[in-house]
C-alpha positions in Angstrom: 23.3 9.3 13.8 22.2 5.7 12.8 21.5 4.9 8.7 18.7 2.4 8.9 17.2 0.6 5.7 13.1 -0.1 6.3 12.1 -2.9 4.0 8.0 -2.8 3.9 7.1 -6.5 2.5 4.0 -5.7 1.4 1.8 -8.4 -0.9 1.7 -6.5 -4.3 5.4 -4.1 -3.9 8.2 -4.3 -2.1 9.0 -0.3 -0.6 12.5 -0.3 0.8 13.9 3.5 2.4 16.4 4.2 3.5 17.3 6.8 6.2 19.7 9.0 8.3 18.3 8.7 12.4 19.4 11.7 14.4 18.7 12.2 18.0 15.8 15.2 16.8 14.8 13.8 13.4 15.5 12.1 10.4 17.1 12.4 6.7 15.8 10.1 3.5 19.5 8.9 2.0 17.4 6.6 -0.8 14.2 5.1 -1.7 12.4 2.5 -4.2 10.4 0.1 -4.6 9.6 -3.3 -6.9 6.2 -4.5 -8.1 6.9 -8.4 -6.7 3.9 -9.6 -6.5 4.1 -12.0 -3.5 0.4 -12.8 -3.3 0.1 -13.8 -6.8 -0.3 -17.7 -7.4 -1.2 -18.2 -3.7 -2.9 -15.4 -1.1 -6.2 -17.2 -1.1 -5.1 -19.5 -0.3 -3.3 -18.7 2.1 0.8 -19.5 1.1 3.3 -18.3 -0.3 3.5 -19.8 -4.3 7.4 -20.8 -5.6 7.6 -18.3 -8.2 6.0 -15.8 -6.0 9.2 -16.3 -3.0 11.9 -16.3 -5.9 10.9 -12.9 -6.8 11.1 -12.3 -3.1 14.8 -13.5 -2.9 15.6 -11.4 -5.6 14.3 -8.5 -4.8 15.7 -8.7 -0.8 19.0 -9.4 -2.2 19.2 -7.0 -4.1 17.8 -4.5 -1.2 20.5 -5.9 1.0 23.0 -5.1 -1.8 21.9 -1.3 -1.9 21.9 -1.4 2.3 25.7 -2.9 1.9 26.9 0.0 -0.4 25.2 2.4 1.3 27.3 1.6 4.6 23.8 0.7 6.8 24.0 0.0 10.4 20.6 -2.2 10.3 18.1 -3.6 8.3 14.5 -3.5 9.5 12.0 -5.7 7.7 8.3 -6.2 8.3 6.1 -8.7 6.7 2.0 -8.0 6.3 -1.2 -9.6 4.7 0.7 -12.0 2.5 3.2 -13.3 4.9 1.1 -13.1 7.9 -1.6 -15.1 6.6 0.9 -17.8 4.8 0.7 -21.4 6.0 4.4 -21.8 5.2 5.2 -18.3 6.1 8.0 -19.6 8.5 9.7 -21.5 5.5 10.2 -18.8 4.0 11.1 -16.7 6.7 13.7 -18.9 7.6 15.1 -18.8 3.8 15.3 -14.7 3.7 17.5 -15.7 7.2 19.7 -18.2 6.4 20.1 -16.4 3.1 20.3 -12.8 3.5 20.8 -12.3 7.3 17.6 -10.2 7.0 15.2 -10.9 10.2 11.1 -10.0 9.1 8.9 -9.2 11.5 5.3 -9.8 10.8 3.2 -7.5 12.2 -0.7 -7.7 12.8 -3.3 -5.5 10.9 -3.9 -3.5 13.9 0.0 -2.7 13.8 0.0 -2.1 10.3 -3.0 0.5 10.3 -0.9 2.1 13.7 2.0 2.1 11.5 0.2 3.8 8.5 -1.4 6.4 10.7 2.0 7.1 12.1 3.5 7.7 8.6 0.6 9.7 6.5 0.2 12.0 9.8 4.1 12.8 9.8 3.5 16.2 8.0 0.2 15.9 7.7 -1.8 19.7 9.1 -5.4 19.1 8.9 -8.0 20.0 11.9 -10.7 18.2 10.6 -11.2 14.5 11.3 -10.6 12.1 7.9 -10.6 8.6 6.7 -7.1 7.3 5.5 -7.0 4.5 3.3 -4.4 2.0 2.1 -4.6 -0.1 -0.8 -2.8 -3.1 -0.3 -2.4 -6.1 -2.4 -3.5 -8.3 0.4 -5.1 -6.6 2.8 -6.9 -2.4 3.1 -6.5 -0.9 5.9 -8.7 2.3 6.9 -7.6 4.4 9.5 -10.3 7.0 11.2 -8.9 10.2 13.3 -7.3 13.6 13.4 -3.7 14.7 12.7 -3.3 14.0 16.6 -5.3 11.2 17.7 -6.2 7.8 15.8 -9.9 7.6 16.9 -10.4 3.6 15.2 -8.8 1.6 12.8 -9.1 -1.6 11.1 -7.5 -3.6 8.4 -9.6 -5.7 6.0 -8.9 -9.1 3.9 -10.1 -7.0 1.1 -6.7 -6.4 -0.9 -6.6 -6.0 -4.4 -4.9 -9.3 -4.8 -7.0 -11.1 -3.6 -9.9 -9.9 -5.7 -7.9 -9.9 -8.8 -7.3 -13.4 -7.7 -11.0 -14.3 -6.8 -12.5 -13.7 -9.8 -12.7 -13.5 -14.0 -13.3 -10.1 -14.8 -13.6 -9.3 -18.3 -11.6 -7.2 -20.5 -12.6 -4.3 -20.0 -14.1 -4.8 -16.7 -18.3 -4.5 -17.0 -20.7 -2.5 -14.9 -21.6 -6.1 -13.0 -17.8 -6.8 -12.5 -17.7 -3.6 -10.8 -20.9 -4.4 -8.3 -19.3 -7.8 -7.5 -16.1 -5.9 -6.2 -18.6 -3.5 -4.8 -20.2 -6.0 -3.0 -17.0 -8.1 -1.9 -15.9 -5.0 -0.3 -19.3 -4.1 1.7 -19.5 -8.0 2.8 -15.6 -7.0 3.8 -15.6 -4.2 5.9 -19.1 -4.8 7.7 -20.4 -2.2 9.9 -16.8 -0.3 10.0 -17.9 2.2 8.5 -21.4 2.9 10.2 -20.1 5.7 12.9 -18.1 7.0 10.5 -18.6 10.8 9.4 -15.9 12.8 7.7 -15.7 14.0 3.9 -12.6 14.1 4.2 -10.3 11.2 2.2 -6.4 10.5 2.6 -4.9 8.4 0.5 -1.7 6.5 1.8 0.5 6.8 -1.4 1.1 3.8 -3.6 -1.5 3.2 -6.3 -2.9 6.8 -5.1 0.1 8.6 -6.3 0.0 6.4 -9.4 -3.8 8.1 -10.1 -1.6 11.1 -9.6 0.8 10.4 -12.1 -2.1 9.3 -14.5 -4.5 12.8 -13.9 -1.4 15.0 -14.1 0.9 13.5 -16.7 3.9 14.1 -14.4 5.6 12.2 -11.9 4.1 12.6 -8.0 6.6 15.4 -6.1 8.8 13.8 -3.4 7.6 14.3 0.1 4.9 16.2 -0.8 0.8 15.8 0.3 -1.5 17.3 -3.0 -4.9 17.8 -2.7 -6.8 16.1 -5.6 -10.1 17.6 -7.4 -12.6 15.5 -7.0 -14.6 15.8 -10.1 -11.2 15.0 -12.2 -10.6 12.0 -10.2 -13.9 10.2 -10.1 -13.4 11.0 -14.3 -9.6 9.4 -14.0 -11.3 6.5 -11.9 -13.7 6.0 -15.1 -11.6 5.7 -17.4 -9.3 3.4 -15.7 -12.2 1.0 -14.5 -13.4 0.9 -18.1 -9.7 0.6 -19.8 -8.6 -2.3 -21.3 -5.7 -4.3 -20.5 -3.4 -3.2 -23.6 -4.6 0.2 -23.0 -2.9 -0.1 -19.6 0.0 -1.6 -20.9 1.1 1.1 -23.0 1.2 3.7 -20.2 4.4 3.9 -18.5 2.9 6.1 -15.8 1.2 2.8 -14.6 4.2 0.4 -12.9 3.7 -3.7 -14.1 1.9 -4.9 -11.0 -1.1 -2.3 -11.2 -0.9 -2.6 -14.6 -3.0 -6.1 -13.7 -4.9 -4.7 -11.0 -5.6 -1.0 -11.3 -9.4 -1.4 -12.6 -10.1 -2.9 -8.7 -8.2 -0.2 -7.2 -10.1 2.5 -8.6 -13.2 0.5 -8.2 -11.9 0.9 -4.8 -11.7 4.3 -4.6 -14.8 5.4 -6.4 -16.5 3.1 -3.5 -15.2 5.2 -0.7 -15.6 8.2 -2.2 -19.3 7.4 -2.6 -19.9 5.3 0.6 -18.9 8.4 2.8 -19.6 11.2 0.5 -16.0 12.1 0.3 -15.4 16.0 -0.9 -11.9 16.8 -0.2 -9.3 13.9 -1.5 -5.5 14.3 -0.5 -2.6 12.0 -1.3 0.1 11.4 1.5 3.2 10.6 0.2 4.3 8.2 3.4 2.7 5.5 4.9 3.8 2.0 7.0 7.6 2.6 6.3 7.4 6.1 7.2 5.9 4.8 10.0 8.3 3.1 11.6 10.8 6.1 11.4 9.5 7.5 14.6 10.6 3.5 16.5 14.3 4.1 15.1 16.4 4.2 18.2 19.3 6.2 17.6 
């Protein structure tokens, strides 16, 4: 048996999990995440802002707190849209080193979608091909195949970061904010999306389990894939596109770093939904750290 914490460095949260590795599977010891906001101040263009790598430090050493009291053998780290596209990515690199001891290995869209696939699959019984999506802050990675073959991927500069980032929306967003996201995301993912048929729509949790939270009024069940009506949804969508910031605010259900962004997220969403014609919606609850559970050696 090996206890391993996997620290997913992603641009809007910070997922750390931590596991028990046996030879013929695997045990969850503790999990959680922080909103840190790593892109903010910076991702277009292209670094990594000063407030932006203090939440960072804080946020890894307090990770590599929790990995210390909960007697870990190694820490895995992997860095994505944010860090990889950072000019001074290596600075601050180098910082989480000399400072934590924690190594981050930045990994390529192509190995983040593989490592997404890997993780909303891991359960996952379905014999109809789908589309998985993951909202990132910096990046969205789609992921086309069946529960036992990823048939293409790709990973798009389309993250809701950077759109937040990009432009002044209003408050609530408009119809016409909404078609410039719209068409920021078309001009994004090109002709992905042209060989593409399948109606049905995974969601790799994060801000999909936070829709969850919001249709249900009760927190998303551990470990658990739930399929999501689709006429409720596109109705939750609405009304979260449409809410105002204070409105957002004052719902608990909504953590502080979508708080900002959850209009383009649904925006998002909604696009998909319509773009393929998407009938059947389900919510993995794993994606890229789950992932890399399946690499652990023991």
């Amino acid at each position: 048996m090996k206890r391993v914490a996997i620290i997913d460095l992603g641009t809007n949260t910070f997922n750390l999990l931590v596991i028990d590795k046996f030879a013929n599977g695997f045990k969850e010891v503790f999990s959680t995440k922080v909103g840190v906001g790593l892109g903010l101040g910076g991702i277009n263009e292209n670094r990594i802002h000063a407030d932006a790598e203090k939440r960072a430090l804080e946020t890894l050493s307090a990770y590599k707190q929790k990995a210390i009291e909960l007697n870990v053998d190694e820490i895995v780290a992997f860095g994505t849209s944010a860090i990889r596209n950072a000019s001074n990515k290596t600075d601050f690199m180098q910082l989480v080193k000399s400072q934590l001891g924690i190594d981050i290995e930045v990994i390529s869209g192509e190995r983040e979608a593989e490592l997404i696939y890997k993780g909303v699959t891991m359960d996952l019984e379905t014999n109809a091909p789908f589309i998985v999506m993951d909202i990132g802050g910096g990046s969205t990675e789609f992921i086309y195949g069946t529960s036992t073959e990823l048939l293409i991927s790709g990973s798009f500069e389309i993250g809701a970061s950077r759109i937040y980032q990009a432009f002044d929306f209003a408050d609530p967003y408009t119809v016409e904010n909404c078609e410039v996201i719209e068409q920021y995301l078309d001009k994004g993912v090109g002709n992905f999306f042209d060989s593409i048929q399948t109606d049905q729509l995974i969601g790799a949790s994060g801000s999909f389990e936070t829709f969850y939270e919001l249709l249900s009024d009760k927190t998303y069940p551990a470990n658990e894939y739930v399929a999501l009506p689709k006429a409720e949804l596109m109705a939750q969508l609405e009304r979260i596109i449409y809410s105002t910031k204070a409105e957002r605010e004052k719902d608990d259900r909504i953590i502080p770093i979508r708080k900002k962004m959850a209009p383009i997220a649904a925006v998002k969403i909604r696009w998909i939904i319509r773009k393929l014609n998407i009938q059947k919606i389900t919510i993995s609850p794993y994606s890229l750290k789950e992932g890399v559970i399946d690499e652990v050696k023991v």
